[in-house]
C-alpha positions in Angstrom: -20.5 -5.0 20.1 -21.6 -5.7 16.6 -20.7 -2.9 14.1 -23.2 -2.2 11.4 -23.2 -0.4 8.0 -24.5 2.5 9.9 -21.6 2.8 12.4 -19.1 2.4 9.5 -20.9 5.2 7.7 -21.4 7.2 10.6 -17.5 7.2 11.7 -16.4 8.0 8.3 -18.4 10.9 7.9 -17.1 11.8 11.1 -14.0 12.5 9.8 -14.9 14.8 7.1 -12.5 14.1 4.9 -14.5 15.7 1.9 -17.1 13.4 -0.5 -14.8 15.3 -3.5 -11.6 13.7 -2.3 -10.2 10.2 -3.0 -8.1 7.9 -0.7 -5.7 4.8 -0.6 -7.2 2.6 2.1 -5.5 -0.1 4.1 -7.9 -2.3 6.4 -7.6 -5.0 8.6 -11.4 -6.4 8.6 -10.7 -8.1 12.1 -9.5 -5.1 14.1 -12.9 -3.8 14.3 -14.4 -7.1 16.0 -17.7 -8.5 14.7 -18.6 -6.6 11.5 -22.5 -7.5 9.9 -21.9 -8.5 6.5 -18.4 -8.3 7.0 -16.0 -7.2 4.3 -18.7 -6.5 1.8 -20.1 -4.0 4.5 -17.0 -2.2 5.0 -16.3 -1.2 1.7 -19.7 -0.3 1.0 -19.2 1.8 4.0 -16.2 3.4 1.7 -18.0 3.7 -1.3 -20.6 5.8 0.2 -18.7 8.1 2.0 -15.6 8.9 -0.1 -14.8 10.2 -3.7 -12.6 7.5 -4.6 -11.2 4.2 -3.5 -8.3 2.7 -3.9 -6.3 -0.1 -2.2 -3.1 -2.2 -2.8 -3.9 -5.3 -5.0 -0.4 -6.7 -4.6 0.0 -10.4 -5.8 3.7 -11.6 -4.4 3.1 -15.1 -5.6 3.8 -14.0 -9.0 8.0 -12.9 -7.6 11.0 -15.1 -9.0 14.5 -14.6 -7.5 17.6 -15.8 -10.3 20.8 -16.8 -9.4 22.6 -13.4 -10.4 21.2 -9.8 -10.4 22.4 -6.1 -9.6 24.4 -5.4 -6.1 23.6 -3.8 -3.0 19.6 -4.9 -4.2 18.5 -6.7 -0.8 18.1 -9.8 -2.0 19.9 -13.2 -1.9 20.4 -14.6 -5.3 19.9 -18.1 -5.4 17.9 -18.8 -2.6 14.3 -19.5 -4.1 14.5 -22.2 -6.3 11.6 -24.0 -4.5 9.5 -20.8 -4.3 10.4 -20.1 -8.0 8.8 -23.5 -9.0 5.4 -22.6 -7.0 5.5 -19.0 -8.6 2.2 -18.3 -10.4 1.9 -16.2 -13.6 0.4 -12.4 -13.3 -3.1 -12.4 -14.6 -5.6 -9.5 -14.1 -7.9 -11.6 -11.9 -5.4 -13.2 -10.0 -6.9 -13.0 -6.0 -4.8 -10.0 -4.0 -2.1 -11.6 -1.6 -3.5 -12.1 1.7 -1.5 -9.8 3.2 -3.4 -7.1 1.4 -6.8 -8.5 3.5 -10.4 -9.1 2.6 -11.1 -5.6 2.2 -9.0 -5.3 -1.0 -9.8 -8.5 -2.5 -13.2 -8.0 -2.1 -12.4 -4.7 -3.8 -10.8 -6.3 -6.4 -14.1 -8.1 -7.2 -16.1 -5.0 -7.1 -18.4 -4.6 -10.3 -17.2 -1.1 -11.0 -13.4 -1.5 -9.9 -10.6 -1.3 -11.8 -7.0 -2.8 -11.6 -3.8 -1.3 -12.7 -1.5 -4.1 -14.6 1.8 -4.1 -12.6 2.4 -7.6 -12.2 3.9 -7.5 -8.4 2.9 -3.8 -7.4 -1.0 -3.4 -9.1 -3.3 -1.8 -7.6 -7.3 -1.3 -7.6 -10.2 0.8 -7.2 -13.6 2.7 -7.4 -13.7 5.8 -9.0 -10.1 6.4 -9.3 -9.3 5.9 -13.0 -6.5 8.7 -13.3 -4.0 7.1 -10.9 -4.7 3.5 -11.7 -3.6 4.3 -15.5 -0.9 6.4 -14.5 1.1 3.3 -13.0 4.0 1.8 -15.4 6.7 -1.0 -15.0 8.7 1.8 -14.4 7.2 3.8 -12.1 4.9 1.6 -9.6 3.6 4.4 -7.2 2.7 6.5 -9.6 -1.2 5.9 -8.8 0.0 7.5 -5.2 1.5 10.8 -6.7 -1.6 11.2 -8.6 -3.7 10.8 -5.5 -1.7 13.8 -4.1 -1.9 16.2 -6.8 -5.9 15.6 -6.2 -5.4 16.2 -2.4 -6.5 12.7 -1.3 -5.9 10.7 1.3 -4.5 7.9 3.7 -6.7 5.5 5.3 -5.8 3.5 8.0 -8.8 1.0 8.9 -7.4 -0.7 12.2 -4.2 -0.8 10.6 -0.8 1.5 11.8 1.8 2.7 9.8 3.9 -0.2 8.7 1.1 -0.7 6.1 1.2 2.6 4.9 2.1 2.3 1.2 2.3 5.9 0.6 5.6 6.2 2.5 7.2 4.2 0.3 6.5 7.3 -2.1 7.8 10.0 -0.1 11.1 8.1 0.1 11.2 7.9 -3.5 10.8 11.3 -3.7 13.5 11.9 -1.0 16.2 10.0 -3.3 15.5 6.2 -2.2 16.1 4.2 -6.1 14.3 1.6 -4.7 15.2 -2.5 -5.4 15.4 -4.6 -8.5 12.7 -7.5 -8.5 11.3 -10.0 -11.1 7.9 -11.3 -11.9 6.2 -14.2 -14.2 3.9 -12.4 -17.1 2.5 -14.5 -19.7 5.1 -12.5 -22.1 8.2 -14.0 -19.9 9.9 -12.6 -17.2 9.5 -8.7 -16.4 12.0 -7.0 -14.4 10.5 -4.5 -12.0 12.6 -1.6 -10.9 12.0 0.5 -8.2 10.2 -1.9 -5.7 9.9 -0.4 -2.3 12.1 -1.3 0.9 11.0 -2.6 4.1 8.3 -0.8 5.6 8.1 -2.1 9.4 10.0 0.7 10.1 7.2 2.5 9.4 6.1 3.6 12.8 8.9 5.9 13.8 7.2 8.2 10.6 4.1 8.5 13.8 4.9 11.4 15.9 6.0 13.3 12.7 2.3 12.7 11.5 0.5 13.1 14.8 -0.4 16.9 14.3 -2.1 16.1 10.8 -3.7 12.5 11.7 -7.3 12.6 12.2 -8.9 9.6 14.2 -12.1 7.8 15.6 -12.6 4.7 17.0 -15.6 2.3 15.2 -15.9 -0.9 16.5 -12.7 -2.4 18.3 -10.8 -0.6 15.3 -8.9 2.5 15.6 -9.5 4.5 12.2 -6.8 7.0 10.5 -6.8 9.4 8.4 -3.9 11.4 7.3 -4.0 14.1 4.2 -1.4 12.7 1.6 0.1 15.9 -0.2 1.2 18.0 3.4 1.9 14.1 4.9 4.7 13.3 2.2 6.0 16.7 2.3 7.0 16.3 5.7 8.2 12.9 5.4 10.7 13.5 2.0 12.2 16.4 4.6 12.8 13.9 7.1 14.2 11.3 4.7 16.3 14.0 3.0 17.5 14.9 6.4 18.3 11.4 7.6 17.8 8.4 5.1 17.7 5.9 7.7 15.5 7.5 10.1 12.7 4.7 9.0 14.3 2.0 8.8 13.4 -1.7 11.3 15.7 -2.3 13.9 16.1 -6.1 12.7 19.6 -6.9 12.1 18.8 -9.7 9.6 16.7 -7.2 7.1 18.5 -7.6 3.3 16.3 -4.4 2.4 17.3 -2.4 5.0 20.8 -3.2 5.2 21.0 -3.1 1.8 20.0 0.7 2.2 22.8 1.5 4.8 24.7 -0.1 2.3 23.8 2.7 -0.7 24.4 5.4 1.9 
């Protein structure tokens, strides 16, 4: 099955998630199988339907680990003295980490999109000027708390929870400080507070969520939709209720045990 513009368009009106309202999509451009005109179809697709896009434009390349730095901060000092050397200065057309997918570099390149300046944590979009100005060195996810006060969105294109980037605000909210990391700018090196633990243990957050997820299947891809505002409220209970309760199972996680470790 090839899926079309038409398909895309069709299953994201399907949703009804409101033409008023903007979201923070993730997508995984291969989950839905063959796609005509690929990427650049899918976020048309997105533009049509939705008030707003916006999508992580994160650029790890541009991270530097020193020898020394605060405790407890999930991170082994020392120990990337040969990444260091390959580490690329932040610019604001620096390609998205591949990580992020096609879908958000290609949003990246859009005409009319924008890009917030953070030089690990930026972010870009399409009609979502508000929240990508609200972000600062200090306060990353800020674009995300401004999506919420506008009753926006989470969209998960093929893509489950562990990419969700919009649970890492809910646990800031919930009392997480978050970690210490550093990045090249062409004005030195910028320390960035508040960078976001791991998120594989992202899943468990699911059957918390299931009552409020809308769904549809285009393509091979299973689509998600989940309303940000009641979706974090229920999440910065849980967290306040138990910290841990999203946190991987792998034993060898710094960020994760480094947050048993603040507890």
């Amino acid at each position: 099955m090839v899926v079309t513009y038409r398909d895309l368009v069709a299953g994201l009106r399907a949703l009804d998630l409101g033409r008023d309202r903007p979201v923070i999509a993730h997508a995984s451009l291969s989950a839905f199988g063959e796609v005509r005109g690929g990427a650049e179809t899918v976020l048309g697709a997105l533009l049509m339907t939705l008030g707003g896009v916006m999508m992580p434009a994160f650029t790890y390349k541009t991270m530097v680990i020193p020898e020394t730095g605060p405790e407890n901060n999930g991170i082994t000092y020392g120990s990337g003295r040969e990444l260091n050397q390959m580490a690329e200065f932040f610019r604001p057309e620096m390609p998205v980490d591949r990580m992020m997918g096609v879908v958000a570099e290609r949003l990246r390149q859009h005409a009319q999109a924008q890009r917030s300046v953070h030089p690990i944590l930026s972010f870009a979009g399409v009609g979502v000027t508000k929240a990508l100005h609200a972000q600062t060195i200090a306060d990353p996810l800020a674009p995300i708390g401004v999506l919420v006060e506008q009753d926006g969105w989470v969209l998960l294109l093929g893509v489950d929870q562990t990419v969700n980037t919009s649970i890492h605000y809910a646990e800031q909210l919930a009392g997480q400080k978050g970690f210490v990391r550093w990045a090249l700018t062409l004005g030195g090196i910028c320390e960035c507070p508040r960078f976001p633990g791991c998120s594989l243990g992202f899943e468990k957050a699911s059957p918390w969520l299931k009552g409020m997820t809308r769904s549809i299947l285009i393509g091979d891809a299973l689509v998600q939709a989940l309303p940000l505002r009641p979706m974090v409220q229920i999440l910065v209970e849980l967290l306040q209720r138990d910290p841990l309760s999203l946190v991987c199972d792998r034993v060898d996680c710094e960020r994760c045990n480094a947050l048993r470790g603040q507890l």
